[in-house]
Steps between C-alpha positions, in 0.01 A plus 500: 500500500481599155491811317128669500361653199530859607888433592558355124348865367710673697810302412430561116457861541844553681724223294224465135684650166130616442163445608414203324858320652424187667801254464795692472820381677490819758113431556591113551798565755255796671261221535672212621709736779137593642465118560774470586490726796121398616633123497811622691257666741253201498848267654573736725204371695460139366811366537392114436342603166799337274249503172471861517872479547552302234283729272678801623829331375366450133378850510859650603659296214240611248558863578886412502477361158327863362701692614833318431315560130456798570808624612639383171227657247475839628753555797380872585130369533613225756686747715218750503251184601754356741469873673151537508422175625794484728702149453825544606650369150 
């Protein structure tokens, strides 16, 4: 259920400023929207699993919280992330 090691690379070569970028808001949002989605999948078929669901919920509200920053440091950023990620924000 959580991100693997090769997944993370691949994240910070799309969304990294440069190679050495490991915690930058994009990377972050990137990150938690692949957990996102694998815990989303993971409910699908274990419906009774409310501590994954409760996880899941913390997860959308930390990703909420970025990019409501985000949206207000660097607006062009966010909408380019929003797009290749594909929220419907």
């Amino acid at each position: 259920m959580s991100v693997t090691k090769e997944e993370r690379e691949q994240i910070k070569g799309e969304f990294g400023k440069h190679p050495q970028d490991t915690g930058s808001v994009e990377i972050q949002i990137a990150t938690l929207s692949a957990r996102i989605n694998d815990l989303t999948e993971h409910l699908k078929k274990n419906k009774k699993d409310h501590g994954s669901k409760k996880g899941l919920y913390a997860i959308i509200s930390r990703r909420k919280r970025l990019l409501d920053y985000l949206e207000k440091k660097d607006p062009e950023t966010f909408k380019n992330l929003v797009e290749k990620i594909g929220l419907r924000r």
